[in-house]
Every structure is written in C-alpha cells, then in structure tokens.
C-alpha positions in Angstrom: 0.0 0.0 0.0 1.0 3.9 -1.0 2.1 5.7 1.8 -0.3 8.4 3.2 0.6 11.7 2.6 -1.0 15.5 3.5 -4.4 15.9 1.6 -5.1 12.3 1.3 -8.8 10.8 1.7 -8.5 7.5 3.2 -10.7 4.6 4.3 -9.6 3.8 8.3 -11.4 2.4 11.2 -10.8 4.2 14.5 -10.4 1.8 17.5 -11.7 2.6 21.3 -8.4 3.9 22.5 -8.2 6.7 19.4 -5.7 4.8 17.4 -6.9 3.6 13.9 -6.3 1.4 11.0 -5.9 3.1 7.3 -7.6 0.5 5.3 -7.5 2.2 1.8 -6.1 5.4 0.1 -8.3 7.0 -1.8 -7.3 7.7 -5.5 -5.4 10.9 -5.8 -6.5 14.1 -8.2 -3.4 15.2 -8.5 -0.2 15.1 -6.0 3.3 17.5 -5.5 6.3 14.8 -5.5 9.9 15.5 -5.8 13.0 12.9 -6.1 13.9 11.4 -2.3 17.0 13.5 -0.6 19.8 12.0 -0.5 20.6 10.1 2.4 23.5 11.4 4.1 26.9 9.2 3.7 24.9 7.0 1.4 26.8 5.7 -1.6 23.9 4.3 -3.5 24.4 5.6 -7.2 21.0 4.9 -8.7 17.5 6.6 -9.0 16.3 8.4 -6.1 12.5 7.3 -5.4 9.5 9.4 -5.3 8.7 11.7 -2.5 5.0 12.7 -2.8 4.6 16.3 -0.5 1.0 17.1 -0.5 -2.0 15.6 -2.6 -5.2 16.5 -3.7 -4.9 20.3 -4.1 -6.4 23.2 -5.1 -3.5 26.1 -5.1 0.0 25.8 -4.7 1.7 28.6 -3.4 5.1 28.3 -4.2 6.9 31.6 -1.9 10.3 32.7 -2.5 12.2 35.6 -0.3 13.6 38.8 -1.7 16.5 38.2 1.0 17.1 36.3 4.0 17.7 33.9 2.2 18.8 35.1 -1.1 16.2 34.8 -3.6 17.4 32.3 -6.3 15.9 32.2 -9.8 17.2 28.6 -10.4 15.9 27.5 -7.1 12.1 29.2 -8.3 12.4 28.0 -11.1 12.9 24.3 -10.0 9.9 24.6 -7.9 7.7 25.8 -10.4 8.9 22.6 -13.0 7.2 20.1 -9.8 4.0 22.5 -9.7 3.9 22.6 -13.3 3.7 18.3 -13.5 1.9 18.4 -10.4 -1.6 19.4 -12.2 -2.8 22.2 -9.9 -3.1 26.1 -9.9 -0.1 27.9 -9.3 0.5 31.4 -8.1 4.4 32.4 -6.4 4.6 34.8 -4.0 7.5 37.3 -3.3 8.0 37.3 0.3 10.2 40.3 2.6 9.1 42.5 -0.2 10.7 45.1 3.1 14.1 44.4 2.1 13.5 45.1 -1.8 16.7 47.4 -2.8 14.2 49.5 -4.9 15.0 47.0 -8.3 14.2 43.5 -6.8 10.4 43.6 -7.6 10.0 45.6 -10.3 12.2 43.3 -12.6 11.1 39.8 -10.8 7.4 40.3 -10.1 6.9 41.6 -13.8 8.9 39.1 -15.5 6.8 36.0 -13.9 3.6 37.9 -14.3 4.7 38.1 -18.0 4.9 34.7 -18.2 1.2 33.9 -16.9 1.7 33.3 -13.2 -0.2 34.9 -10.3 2.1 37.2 -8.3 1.6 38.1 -5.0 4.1 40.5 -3.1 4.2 40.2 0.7 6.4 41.2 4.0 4.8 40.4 7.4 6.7 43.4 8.8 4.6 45.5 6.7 1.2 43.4 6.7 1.7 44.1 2.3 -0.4 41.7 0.6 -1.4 39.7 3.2 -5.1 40.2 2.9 -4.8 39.4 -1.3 -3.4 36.0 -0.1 -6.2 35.6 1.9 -9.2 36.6 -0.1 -7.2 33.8 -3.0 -7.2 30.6 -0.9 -10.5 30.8 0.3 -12.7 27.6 0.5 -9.5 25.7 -0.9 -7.4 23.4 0.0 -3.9 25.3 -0.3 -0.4 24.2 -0.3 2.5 26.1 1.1 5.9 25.3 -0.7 9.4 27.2 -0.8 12.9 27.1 0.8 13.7 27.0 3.9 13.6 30.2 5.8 11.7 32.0 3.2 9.2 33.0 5.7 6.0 30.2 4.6 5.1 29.6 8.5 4.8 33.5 9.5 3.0 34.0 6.4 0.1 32.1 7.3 0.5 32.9 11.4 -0.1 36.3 10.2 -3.0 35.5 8.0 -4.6 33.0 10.8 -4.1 34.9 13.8 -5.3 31.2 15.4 -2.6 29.5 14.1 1.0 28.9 16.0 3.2 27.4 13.3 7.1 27.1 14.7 9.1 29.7 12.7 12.8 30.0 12.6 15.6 32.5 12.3 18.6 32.6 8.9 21.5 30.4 9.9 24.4 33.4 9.5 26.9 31.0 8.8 25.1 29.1 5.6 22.5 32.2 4.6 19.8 29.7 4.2 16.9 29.1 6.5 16.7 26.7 9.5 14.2 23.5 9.1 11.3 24.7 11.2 8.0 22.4 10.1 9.5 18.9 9.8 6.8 17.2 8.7 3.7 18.2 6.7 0.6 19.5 8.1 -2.8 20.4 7.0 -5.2 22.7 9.1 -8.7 23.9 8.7 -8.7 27.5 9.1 -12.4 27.7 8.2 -15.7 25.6 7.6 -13.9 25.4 3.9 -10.7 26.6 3.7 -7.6 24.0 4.6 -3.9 25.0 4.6 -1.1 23.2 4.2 2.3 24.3 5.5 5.3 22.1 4.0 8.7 21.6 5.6 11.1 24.0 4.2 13.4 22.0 1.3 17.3 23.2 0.6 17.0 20.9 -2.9 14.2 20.3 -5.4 14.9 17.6 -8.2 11.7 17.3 -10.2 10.2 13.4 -10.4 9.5 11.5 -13.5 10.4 14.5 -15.9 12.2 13.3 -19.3 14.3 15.9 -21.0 12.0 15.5 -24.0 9.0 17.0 -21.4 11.0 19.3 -19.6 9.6 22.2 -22.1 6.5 21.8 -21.3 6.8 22.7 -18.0 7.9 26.1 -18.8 4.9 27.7 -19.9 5.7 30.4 -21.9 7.4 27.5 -24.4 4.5 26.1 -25.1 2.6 27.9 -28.2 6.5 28.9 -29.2 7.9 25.2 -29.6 5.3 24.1 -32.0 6.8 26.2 -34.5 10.2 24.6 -34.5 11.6 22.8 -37.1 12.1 19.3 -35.6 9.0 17.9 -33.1 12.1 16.1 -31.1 13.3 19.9 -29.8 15.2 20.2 -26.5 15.5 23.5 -27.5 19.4 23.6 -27.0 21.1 23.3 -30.3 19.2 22.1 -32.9 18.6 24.0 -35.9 15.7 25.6 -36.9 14.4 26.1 -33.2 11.6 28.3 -32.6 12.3 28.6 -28.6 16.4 30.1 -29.3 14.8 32.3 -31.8 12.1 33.5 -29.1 14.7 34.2 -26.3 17.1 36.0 -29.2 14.1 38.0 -29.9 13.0 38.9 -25.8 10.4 36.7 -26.1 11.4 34.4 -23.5 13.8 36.2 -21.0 17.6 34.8 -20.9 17.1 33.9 -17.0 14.4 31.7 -17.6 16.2 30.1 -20.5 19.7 29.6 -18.9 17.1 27.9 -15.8 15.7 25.4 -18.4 19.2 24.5 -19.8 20.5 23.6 -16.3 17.6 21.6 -15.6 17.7 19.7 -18.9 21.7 19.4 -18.6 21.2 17.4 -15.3 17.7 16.1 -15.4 19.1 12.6 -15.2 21.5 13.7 -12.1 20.6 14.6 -8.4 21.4 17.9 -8.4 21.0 20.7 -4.8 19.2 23.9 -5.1 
C-alpha cells in the first residue's frame, strides 16, 4: 500500500483507545512529489524514489524571499517545474518584499507575471499583501511550498491569527533558513478553507520529468515550440528552433532560458538547489 501523505482521503477504522487502522487510500487528483534527498553518507548511485509532498490540491503557493535567504531564480524555477507536473493552480509569491533594494520587484514580479503566473508581493513586517493572499485561498485546499527560511510559517500565522506554526531565524553561517516544520501539516482554518504548511526544502529535483517533457513545463514554451523545425526539440542546439529564436528576440527572458538549460543538462542527475 501507498504511503499516506497531507491531503489524502483514506478509508480507516478508528479503535476505542483513538488509534486507527488506514484501510485504503483514496485515488489521488493530483499530487506535489519530488526525487527522495539523499541520504547522508549514502553511496547508493542509482535513481532516487519518489517523495509525494501534498495531494489533492487546489492552489500551490510556491513563496520565494527577496532576502534572508537570497532569492534564487534557479531554485524558483525548480519549484515551479514540480507545480507545473503536479496538475494544480499555481501562483508564487514574493515574500520580505521590506528588504527590496528598490529594483528586486519591479524586474522579478513583472517578468513572472509576464509569463502567466499569479504574483503576490508580501512582508509580514509590513502586513503588504497579506489580505490578497487571503481573499485567493478561500474555500480551498492550499499548499505552502518554498525554501527553507523564506518565511511560509509567518505568512500564514499572520493571515490566521489562530494558528502557532514554529518559525525559525537565517542560519548566518550558511544564509539559508533553518528546518522549522518537519513534517507536513494540513489545518482547517475555516468551515472550507484548509492549509497546508510544508517543511522548508534546501533541494528540489523534479520526479519523473524526461528531457524531451522538460519544455512543457515552462509555460511560456508552449505555443513557441510548435513552430520549430524538428517535433524532437530540446531546444538547445538544434537547428531551426523556434524557442532560441524567441529568447534572441526577448520573447522568452535569458534567466528563464539559462534555468531550463540547467535543468535539462542534469535532469538525469541529483542535483541541490
């Protein structure tokens, strides 16, 4: 049997003593997975396994940081290939927006907004945006995704005044965030309304994603690729390519390019955020 993961709906029978049994897992509508970590010290050479996050979704909020930790195109990037295969509704949110330099959001939030996504800019210290957040997920079932330290559990303590999540500090000697939610967990904030808060991840290597199908999870590819010259693309050297000519052009932005070339140069490889 699967293992049970946040968001399932499962078939169990509860006992007298309030342990149960988990006789079925219900079929999934769609799940966020990610290749296993590596185990520490581990030598094993082969393919990592499946890691299955969160299931049965209806947003995905992937958060980034403007600082504290660095914000990381790549790393966004990365994330947004899983939501993409995952099958859900996506919208990334620029968290801190209080320590923008002044040019931080005006290039980042535009150029993923461009693109298609929804873009939500918000900094706790500030209350910006909060309430936009909040007026989206309602009477969903919402997944919180992102780095660690990036600021996911004061997000929603600050949405759901009600709600205690453990939040951490920025390691100074590393720059990235401390683990602070270690497992997944899913809470009803209201009659409909369900959140769930994800431990933070320091690398994302996207499941079950072939180099010929890496394109199709950047979505401003799509209508662009049918137009080159060979249906077999990777978009990378061939001739005649309808996707080099787009980013020539400032069609497709260079940093979102250069992200899909690392991906597709170590798709096959286990490679950290």
């Amino acid at each position: 049997m699967d293992i049970v993961v946040v968001g399932d709906f499962v078939d169990y029978e509860l006992n007298r003593d309030g342990s149960g049994v988990i006789n079925k897992i219900e079929a999934r509508r769609n799940y966020l997975s990610r290749k296993a970590p590596k185990i520490k010290g581990s030598s094993y050479r082969g393919e990592r396994l499946e890691q299955i996050i969160a299931s049965n979704m209806d947003n995905l909020f992937i958060v980034s940081s403007v600082a504290e930790p660095p914000f990381n195109y790549k790393s966004l990037d990365r994330l947004l290939v899983a939501g993409e295969s995952s099958g859900t509704d996506i919208s990334i949110i620029f968290n801190k927006t209080d320590l923008d330099d002044g040019t931080f959001i005006e290039f980042w939030s535009e150029l993923y907004k461009k693109i298609g996504y929804n873009v939500f800019l918000t900094s706790v210290v500030n209350n910006e945006g909060i309430d936009e957040v909040k007026k989206h997920l309602q009477g969903k079932k919402n997944v919180f995704f992102g780095q660690s330290g990036v600021g996911k559990s004061s997000l929603l303590n600050t949405m759901f005044s009600e709600l205690t999540l453990k939040t951490g500090a920025i390691s100074s000697f590393t720059d990235r965030g401390t683990h602070t939610t270690v497992t997944g967990v899913m809470i009803k904030v209201d009659p409909e309304t369900y959140i769930i808060d994800t431990p933070g991840i320091r690398e994302i290597a996207p499941y079950g994603i072939t180099k010929e199908d890496l394109s199709h999870y950047f979505i401003e590819f799509s209508e662009i690729q049918k137009n080159c010259k060979f249906n077999t693309c990777t978009h990378s050297h061939e001739p005649g390519c309808a996707v080099t000519e787009a980013v020539q052009d400032g069609y497709i932005s260079e940093e979102r390019y250069d992200s899909y070339l690392r991906i597709l140069e170590t798709i096959e490889e286990d490679v950290p955020l």
